[in-house]
C-alpha positions in Angstrom: -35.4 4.4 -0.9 -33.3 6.7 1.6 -32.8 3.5 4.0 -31.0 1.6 0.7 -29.1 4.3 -0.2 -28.0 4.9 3.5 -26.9 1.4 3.8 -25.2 1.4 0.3 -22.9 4.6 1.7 -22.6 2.8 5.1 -21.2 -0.1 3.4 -19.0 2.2 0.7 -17.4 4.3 4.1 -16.8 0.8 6.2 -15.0 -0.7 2.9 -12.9 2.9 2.4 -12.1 2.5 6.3 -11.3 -0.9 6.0 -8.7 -0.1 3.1 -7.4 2.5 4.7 -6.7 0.6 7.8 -4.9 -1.9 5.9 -3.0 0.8 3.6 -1.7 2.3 7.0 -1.0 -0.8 8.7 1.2 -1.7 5.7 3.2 1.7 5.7 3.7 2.1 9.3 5.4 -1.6 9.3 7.2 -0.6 6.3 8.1 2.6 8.1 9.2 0.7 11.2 11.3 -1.5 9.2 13.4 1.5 7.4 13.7 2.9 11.0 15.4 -0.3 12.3 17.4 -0.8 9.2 18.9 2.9 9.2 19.4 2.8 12.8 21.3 -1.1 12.9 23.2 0.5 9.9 24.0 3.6 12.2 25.1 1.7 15.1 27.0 -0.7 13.1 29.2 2.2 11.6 29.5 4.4 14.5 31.0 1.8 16.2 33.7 0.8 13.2 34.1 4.8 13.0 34.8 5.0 17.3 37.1 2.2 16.7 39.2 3.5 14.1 39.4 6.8 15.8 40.4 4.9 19.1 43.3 3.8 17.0 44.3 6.9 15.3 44.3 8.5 19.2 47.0 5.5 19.7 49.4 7.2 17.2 52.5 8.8 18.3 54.4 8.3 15.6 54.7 9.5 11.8 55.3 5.2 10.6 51.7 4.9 12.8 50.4 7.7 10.5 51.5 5.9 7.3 49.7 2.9 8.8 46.8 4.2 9.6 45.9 6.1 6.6 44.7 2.3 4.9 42.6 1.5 7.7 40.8 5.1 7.4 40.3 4.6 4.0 38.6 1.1 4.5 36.7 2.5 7.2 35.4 5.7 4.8 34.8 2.8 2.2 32.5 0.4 4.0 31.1 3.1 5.7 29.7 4.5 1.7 29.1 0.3 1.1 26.7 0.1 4.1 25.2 3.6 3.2 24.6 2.1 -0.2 23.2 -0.8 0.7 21.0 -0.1 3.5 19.5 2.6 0.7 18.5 0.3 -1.8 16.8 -2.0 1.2 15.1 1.0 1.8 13.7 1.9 -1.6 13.3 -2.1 -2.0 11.3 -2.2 0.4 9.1 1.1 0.1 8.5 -0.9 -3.9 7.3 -4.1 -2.3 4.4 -1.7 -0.2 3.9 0.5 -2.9 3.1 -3.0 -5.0 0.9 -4.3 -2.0 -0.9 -0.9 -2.1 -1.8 -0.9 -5.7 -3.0 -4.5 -5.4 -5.2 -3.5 -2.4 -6.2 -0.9 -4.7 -7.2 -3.2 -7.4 -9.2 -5.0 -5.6 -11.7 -2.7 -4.2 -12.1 -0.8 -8.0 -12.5 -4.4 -8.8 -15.1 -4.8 -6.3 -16.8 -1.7 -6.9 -17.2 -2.7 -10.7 -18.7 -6.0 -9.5 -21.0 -4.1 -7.5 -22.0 -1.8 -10.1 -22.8 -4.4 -12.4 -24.6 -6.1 -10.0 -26.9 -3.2 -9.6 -27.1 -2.6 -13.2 -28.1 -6.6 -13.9 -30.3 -6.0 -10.9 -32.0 -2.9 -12.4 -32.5 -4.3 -15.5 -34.2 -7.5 -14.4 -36.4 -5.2 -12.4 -37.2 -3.0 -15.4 -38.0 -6.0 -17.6 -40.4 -7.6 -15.2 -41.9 -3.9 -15.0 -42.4 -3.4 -18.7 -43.7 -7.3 -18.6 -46.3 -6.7 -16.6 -47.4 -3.4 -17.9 -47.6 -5.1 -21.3 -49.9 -7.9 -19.7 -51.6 -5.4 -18.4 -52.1 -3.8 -21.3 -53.0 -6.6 -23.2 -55.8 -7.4 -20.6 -56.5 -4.4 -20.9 -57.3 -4.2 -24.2 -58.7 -7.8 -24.7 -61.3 -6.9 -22.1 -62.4 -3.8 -24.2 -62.9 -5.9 -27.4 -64.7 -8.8 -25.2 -67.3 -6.0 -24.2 
């Protein structure tokens, strides 16, 4: 009795470990992803910002100014874009593992309600062989009395 239930508790923490391994592994990619993404994004934009402030250092001249102000406000606009956009990645992304999560999910309460049918079919096919043979038994029981 105790060596059945320690193996069925064995088997429930390997499955929850095994899960949970997964569940982890799938967030710490995802996590590694996002880094990369926000980090290319950085890069990319520091660098168009250095640039355009290389330029505006270049200025000497109020005509220069006038020029420049265009090229700032491109610079300020891709700069939101490229925010933007590596921010919905980010949450696309975080959906897609959130999705792969709750289908890992799904699967082991799937599995655990497989399991706990299978005991219950189990437990039932035991009782009715049990209450079989204590009604043969009975019945012998009683047909040897009235034989006597």
């Amino acid at each position: 009795m105790y060596a059945q239930f320690n193996e069925q508790f064995a088997a429930a923490t390997r499955q929850f470990a095994d899960t949970a391994a997964r569940i982890n592994r799938l967030t710490l990619e995802n996590a590694e992803a996002i880094v990369g993404l926000q980090l290319a994004a950085l890069e990319e934009r520091t660098s168009a910002t250095f640039a355009f402030l290389g330029e505006a250092a270049q200025v000497r001249d109020l005509d220069g100014a006038k020029n420049l102000l265009p090229r700032g406000a491109q610079v300020a606009r891709e700069n939101v874009e490229r925010a933007l956009t590596t921010g919905q990645d980010v949450v696309n992304r975080n959906v897609k593992v959130l999705e792969s999560v709750a289908q890992i999910a799904k699967g082991q309460f799937e599995a655990a309600a497989r399991s706990a049918n299978d005991t219950v079919k189990q437990a039932q096919e035991q009782f009715t062989q049990a209450a079989k043979g204590t009604a043969q038994a009975t019945e012998q029981a009683v047909n040897g009395k009235t034989a006597k």
